[in-house]
Structure formats: C-alpha cells, structure tokens
C-alpha positions as CSV (number, residue, x, y, z in Angstrom):
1,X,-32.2,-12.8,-20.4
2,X,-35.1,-10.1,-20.2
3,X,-34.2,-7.1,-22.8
4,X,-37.3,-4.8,-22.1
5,X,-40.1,-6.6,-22.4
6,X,-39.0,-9.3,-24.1
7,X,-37.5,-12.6,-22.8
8,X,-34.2,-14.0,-24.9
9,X,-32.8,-17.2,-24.5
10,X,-29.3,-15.0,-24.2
11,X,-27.9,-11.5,-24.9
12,X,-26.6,-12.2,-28.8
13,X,-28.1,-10.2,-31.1
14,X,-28.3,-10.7,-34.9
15,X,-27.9,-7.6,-37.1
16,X,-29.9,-6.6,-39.6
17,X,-27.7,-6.1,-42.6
18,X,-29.6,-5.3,-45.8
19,X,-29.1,-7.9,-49.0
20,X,-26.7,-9.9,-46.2
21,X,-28.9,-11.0,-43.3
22,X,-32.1,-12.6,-45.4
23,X,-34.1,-15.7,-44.1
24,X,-32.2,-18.3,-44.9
25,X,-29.1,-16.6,-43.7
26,X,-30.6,-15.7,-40.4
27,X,-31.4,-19.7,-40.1
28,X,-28.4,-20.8,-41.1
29,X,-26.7,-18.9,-37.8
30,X,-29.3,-19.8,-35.9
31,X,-28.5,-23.6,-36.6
32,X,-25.3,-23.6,-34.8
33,X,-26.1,-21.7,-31.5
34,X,-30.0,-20.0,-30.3
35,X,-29.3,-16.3,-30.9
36,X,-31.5,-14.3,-28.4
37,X,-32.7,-12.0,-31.4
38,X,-32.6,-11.7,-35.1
39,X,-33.9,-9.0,-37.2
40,X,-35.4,-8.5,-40.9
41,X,-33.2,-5.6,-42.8
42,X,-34.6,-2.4,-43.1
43,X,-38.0,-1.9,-44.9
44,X,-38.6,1.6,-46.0
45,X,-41.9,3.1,-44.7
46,X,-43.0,4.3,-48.1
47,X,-42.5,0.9,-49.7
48,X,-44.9,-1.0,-46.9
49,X,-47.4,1.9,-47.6
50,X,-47.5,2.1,-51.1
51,X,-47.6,-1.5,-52.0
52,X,-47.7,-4.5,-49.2
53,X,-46.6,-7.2,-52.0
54,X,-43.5,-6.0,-52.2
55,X,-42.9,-7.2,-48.4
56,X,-44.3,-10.0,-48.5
57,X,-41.2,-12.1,-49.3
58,X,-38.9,-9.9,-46.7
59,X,-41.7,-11.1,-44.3
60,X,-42.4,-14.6,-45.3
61,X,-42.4,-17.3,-42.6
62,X,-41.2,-14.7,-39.8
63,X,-43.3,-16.3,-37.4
64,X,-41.0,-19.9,-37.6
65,X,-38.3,-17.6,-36.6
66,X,-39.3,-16.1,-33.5
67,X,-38.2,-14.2,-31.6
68,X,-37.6,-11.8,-34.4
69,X,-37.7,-7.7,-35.1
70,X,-38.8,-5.9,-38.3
71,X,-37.0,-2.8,-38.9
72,X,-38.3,0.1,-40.2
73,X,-36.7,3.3,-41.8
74,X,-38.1,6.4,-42.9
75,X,-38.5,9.9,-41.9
76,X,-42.6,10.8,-41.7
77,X,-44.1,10.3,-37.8
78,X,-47.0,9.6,-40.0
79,X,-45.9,7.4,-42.6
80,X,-44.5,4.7,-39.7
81,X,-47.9,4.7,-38.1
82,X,-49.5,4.0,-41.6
83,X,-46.7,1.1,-42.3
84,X,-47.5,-0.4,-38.1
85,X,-51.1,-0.6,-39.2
86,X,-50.1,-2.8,-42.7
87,X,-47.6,-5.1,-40.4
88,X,-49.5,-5.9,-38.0
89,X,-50.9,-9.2,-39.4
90,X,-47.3,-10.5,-39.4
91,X,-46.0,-12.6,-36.5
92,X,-43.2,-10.3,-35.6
93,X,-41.9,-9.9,-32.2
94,X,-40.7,-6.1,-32.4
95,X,-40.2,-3.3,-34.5
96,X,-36.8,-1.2,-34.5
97,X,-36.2,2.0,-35.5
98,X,-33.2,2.7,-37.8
99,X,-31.8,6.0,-36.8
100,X,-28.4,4.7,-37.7
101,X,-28.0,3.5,-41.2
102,X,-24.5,5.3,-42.9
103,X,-25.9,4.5,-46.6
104,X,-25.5,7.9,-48.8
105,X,-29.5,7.0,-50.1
106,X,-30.4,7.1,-46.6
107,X,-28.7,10.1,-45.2
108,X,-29.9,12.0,-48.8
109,X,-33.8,11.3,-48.1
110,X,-33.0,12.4,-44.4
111,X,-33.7,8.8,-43.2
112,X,-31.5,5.8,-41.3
113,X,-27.8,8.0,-39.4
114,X,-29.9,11.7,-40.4
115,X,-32.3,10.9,-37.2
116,X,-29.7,11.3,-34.8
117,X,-29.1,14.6,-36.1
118,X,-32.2,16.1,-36.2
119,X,-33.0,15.1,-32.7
120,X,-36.7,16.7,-32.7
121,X,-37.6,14.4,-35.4
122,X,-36.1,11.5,-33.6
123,X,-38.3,12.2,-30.9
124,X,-41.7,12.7,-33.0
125,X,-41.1,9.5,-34.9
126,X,-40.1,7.8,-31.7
127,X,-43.0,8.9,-29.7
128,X,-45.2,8.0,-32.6
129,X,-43.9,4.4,-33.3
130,X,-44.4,3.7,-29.3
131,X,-47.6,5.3,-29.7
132,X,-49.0,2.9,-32.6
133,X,-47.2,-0.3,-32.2
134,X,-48.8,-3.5,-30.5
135,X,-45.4,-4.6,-30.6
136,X,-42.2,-3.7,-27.8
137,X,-40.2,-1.1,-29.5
138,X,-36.6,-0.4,-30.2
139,X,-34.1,2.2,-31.7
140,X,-30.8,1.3,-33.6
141,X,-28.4,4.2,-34.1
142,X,-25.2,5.8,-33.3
143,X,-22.9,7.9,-31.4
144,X,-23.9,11.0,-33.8
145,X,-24.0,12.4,-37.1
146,X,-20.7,14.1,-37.8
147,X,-20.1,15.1,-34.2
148,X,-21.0,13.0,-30.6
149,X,-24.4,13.6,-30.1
150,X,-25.5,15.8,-27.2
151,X,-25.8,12.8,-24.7
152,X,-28.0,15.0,-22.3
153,X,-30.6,15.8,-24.9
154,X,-30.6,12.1,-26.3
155,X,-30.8,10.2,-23.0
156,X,-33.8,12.7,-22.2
157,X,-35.6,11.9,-25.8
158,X,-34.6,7.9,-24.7
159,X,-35.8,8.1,-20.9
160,X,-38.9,10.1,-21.6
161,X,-40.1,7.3,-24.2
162,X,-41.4,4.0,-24.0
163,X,-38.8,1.9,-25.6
164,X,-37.9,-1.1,-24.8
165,X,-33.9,-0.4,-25.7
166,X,-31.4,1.0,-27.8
167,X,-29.2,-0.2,-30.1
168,X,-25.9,1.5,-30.0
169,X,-22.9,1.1,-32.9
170,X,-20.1,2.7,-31.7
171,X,-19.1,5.0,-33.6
172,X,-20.7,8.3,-35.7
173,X,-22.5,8.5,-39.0
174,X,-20.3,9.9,-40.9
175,X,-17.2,7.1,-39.3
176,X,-19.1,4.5,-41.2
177,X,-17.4,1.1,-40.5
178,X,-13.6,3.3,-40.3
179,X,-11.7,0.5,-37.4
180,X,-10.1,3.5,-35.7
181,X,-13.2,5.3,-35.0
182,X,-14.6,2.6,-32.3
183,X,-15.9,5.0,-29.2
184,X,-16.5,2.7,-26.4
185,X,-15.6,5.8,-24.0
186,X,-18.9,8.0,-25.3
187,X,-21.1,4.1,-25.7
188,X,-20.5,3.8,-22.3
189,X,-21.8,7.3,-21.3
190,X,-24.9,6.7,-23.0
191,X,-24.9,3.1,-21.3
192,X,-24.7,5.2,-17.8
193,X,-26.9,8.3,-19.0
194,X,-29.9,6.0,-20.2
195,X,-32.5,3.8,-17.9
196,X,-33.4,1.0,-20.9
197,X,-31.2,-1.6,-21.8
198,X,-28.3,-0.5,-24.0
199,X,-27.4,-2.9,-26.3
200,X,-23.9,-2.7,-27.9
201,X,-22.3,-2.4,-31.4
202,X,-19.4,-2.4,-33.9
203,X,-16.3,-4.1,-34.3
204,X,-17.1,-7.3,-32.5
205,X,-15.1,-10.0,-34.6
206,X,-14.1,-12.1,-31.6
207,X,-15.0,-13.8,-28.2
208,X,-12.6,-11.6,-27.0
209,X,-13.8,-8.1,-29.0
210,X,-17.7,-9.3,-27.2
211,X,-16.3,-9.5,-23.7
212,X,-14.2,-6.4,-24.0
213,X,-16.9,-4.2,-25.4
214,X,-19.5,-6.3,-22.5
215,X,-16.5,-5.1,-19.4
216,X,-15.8,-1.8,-20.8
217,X,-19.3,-0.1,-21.9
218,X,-21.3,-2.1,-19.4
219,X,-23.7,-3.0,-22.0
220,X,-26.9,-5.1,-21.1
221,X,-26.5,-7.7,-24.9
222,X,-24.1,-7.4,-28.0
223,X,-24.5,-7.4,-31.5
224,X,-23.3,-9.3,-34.1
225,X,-23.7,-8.3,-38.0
226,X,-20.4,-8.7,-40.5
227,X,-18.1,-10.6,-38.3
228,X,-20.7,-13.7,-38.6
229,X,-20.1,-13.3,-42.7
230,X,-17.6,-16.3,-42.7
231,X,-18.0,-17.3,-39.4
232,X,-21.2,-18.3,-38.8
233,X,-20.0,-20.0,-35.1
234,X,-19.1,-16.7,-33.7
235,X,-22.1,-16.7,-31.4
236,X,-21.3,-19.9,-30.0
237,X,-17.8,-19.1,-29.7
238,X,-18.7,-16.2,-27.7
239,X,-21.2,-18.0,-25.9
240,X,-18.6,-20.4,-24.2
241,X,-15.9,-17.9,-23.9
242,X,-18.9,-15.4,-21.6
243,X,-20.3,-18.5,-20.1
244,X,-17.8,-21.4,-19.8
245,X,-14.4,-18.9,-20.0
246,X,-13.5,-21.2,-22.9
247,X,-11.9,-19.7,-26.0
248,X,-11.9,-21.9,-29.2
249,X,-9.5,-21.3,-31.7
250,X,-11.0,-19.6,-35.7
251,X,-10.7,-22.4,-38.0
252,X,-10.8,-21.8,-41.5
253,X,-10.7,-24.6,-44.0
254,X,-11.5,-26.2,-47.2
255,X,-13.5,-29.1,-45.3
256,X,-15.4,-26.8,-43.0
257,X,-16.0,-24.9,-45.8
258,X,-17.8,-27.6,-47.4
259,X,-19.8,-28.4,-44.5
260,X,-21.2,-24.7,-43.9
261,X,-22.7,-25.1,-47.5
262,X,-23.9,-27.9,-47.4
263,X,-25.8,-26.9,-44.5
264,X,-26.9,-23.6,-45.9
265,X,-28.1,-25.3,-49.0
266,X,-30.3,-27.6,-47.3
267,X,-31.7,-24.7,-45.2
268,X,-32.5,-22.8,-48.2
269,X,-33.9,-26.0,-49.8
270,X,-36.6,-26.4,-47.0
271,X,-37.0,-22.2,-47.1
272,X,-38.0,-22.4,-50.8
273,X,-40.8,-24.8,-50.6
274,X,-43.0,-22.8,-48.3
275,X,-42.2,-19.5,-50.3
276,X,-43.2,-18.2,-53.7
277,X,-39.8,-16.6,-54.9
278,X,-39.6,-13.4,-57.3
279,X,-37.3,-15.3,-59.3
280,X,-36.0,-19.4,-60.5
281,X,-35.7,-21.6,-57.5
282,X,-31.8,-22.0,-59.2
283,X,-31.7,-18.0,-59.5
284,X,-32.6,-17.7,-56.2
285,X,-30.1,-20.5,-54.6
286,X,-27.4,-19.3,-57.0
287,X,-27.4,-15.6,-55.3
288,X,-28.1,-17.1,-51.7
289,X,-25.1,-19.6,-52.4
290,X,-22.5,-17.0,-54.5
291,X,-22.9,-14.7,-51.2
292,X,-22.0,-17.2,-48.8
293,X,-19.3,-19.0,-50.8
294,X,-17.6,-16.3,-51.2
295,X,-17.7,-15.2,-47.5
296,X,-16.5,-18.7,-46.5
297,X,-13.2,-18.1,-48.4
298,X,-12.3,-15.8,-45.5
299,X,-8.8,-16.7,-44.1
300,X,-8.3,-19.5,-46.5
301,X,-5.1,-20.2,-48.1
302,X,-5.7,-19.0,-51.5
303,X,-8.6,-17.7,-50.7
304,X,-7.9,-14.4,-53.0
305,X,-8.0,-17.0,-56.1
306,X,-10.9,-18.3,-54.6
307,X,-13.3,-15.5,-54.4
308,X,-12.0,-14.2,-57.9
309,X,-13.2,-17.3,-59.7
310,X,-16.5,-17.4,-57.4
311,X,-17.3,-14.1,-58.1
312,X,-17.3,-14.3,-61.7
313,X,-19.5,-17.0,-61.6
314,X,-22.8,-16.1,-63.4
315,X,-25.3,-19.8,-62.8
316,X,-26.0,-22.1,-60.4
317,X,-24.1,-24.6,-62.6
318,X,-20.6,-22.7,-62.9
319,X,-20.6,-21.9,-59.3
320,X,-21.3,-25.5,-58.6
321,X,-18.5,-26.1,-60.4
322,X,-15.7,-23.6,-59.1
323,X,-16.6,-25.0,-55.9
324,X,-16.1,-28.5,-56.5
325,X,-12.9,-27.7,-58.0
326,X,-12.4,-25.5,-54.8
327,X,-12.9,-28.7,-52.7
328,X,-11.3,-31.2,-55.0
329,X,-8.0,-29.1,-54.7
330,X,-8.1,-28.8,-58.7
331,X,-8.4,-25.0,-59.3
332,X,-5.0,-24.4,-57.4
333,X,-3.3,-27.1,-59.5
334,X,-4.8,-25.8,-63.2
C-alpha cells in the first residue's frame, strides 16, 4: 500500500515502544509476517546532538531492516534540524515526530504528548523537520493534552505541511493507556478533517479490535505496539482476518512458548555478531531474553508463578534454568 510517499508491502505498522521494541525484537515480528513499517523508539534530540556514539547502537544495522522510521523527540525547531543533519548517514526510511509520548519525563521537559498542546510549537518544529529532512516525514500523537484538541486548528497545522501522515493513538495525553478512554468518535474526525493518510492507534489486541477501529475511523493503516508483547502473530492474524476473512483462534502454550524463544534467541544470536554491544554478549541476551520470556507467559496456566520466578532471575544461567523447568513441567510440581 502507498502511505505518503512511501510504498508498504501492507498497512501494519510496528510501534515504537522505548526499551520494548529494540532490533532484535522488531525482527523477531517481522519473522512471522512482512509488517509494512517498523520504527526505532524515540531518540531525544539533545542526545544525537551532543554525542552521536550514544546512537550508534539504537541505529545499528537499520538499513537490513528496511523500510524503517527513526523517531525523534524534543522540543527546539532548531535542535531537530541539528539532530537530521547527524542522521543522515543512516539508512533510514523516515523520521517521525513524537508529539504523543504520555511519559511524566517527557511532558516535564515539554517534549513527546506537550506538543499537542502547544500547538504553535507543533507547527514550528513540524515545519522545520519537513524543511531539513531528506527523508518522508511523519507525526505520532494524540487526541489532546488534557482536553480534545481543537480539530480545526490541528488539521490546518497538518494540511498546511508537508507530511507524509499522522499517527493517531486514540485517546489524550493525560488518558495514558486508561481502556475506557478509547475515542474512535473524535480519531475519526481528524481522519475526515485531514488530507494525509491517518494512521490509527490504541487498543488494538485483536483481528477483530484492527478491523473495528479500520470500519469505524476510516483509517488509511493500523498500529500495533503492546498487544504484539506475547503475541508476536498478531499481524498475521490480522492479516488473514482483513484479507482472507479468516479468524484464528489465540493460542497460548508451554510448547509455543518454547518455540517463540527459540526463535528469538537465534535472531538475537545473528544480531550480536554484526554489533559491538555496551555490555556481555550473555548480559545483553539475558535482558533481550528475561523481557520476552516473561511476555510469553501471557494467558498461560500458571503463568502468574511463571513470571514471578522469571522475574527474579538475575543471569543468563538462572533464567535458562527457570525456563527449562518451565518447559519440563518441573516448577509447578516443586
């Protein structure tokens, strides 16, 4: 499908989640269904700016992942110019804005969800990123701060720029990830108010969720971010359901479990060669694996006991071997 400029083998999108959605991770979903676009979590401004090393591990190999979107977050018109010119020898596909981040360090240094508030600002850093970048641009934000933005005065800042489209989490700032504060009535009036693709977000756990937000808000693509965490087949599941009409049951189970990891593993194993790490190779596995064991726990029989004893894991070697007692059926029975 075309999204802007760019051409994506579908309309699933990939969310950037910050210390969740790293390179590995982003591979590991990729290897059960083509997702049209992934992104690299947010990258502060400031941090590209004052010292490029410390991205070059966010930013290693992003050119085997294409097509793929850096996202940047800050607050100075100026300082995302300066942070463009120090990314543009990475083989990136776009850069996103993040006017939509709900973390309380973001909203303090006026960054991320505080964009949407100050709308002036918003534009300036919008016009300027458009203005500098040799890349298609995007924005990723929400319905408003504390209140729905004024939809007028955001679809004019939108229609009046050269982006390529929005990103769109239904709901405001200051809902956070709250289940009952889903707006698909005011995503849809930005959908209708805007002339760029709209690209929609939040709660979408299922095939069903994806095609009900798709019907209702009219949206041009969907994105996916903690509903993969566990689920790494989501996309495909809702790329037969949209395509085929064919719903396949969630299954969760101990043998399943062990197949996701050792497919991660062996993904992370071909990462690591190419890469120099900031830490152990085992250090580095240990964290990549502790994350995603736990996750796969998710609708398992004992799964509470399950992420207690993985989470208290502190090497490599002890979480190798809660999970074998995991799969061997021997931590239930001690």
């Amino acid at each position: 499908m075309k999204l802007g400029t760019l051409n994506l083998s579908n309309n699933l999108l990939l969310a950037p989640l910050l210390n969740i959605t790293t390179a590995p991770y982003r591979r590991f979903c990729r290897s059960f269904q083509n997702i049209g676009l992934v992104y690299v979590p947010m990258i502060y401004t400031q941090r590209v700016i004052k010292d490029q090393r410390k991205i070059e591990y966010d930013l290693a190999l992003v050119e085997k992942e294409k097509p793929i979107s850096i996202q940047l977050i800050g607050n100075e018109p100026e300082a995302f110019k300066s942070a463009l010119d120090h990314l543009e020898s990475y083989k990136h596909d776009i850069i996103n804005i993040n006017a939509g981040c709900a973390s309380l360090r973001s909203l303090r240094a006026k960054q991320g969800g505080y964009l949407i508030k100050d709308l002036e600002l918003l534009q300036k850093i919008i016009d300027s990123v458009t203005k500098y970048s040799s890349r298609p641009v995007s924005l990723k934000t929400r319905l408003g701060y504390a209140n729905i933005v004024n939809i007028s005065k955001f679809s004019s800042i939108i229609n009046n720029s050269n982006l390529d489209f929005i990103t769109v989490h239904a709901r405001k700032v200051k809902d956070r990830f709250d289940q009952k504060t889903l707006d698909l009535e005011t995503l849809k009036k930005i959908k209708e108010s805007v002339k760029i693709p709209v690209v929609g977000n939040g709660d979408i756990n299922s095939p069903i969720d994806a095609k009900n937000l798709i019907d209702y808000a009219k949206v041009d693509a969907i994105m996916i971010g903690r509903a993969s965490m566990g689920n790494p087949q989501i996309f495909s599941q809702i790329e037969d359901y949209l395509s085929k009409g064919i719903l396949k049951p969630q299954i969760n189970d101990i043998l399943l479990m062990k197949k996701y990891l050792k497919i991660f593993e062996k993904i992370i194993n071909d990462f690591v060669r190419d890469v120099t790490l900031k830490s152990s190779i085992d250090d580095y596995k240990f964290k990549e694996l502790k994350r995603n064991s736990i996750w796969q726990t998710k609708y398992l029989p004992n799964s509470t006991i399950y992420r207690t004893k993985l989470s208290k894991t502190k090497s490599l070697q002890e979480l190798r071997t809660i999970l074998n007692q995991i799969f061997s059926g021997d931590l239930i029975k001690n």
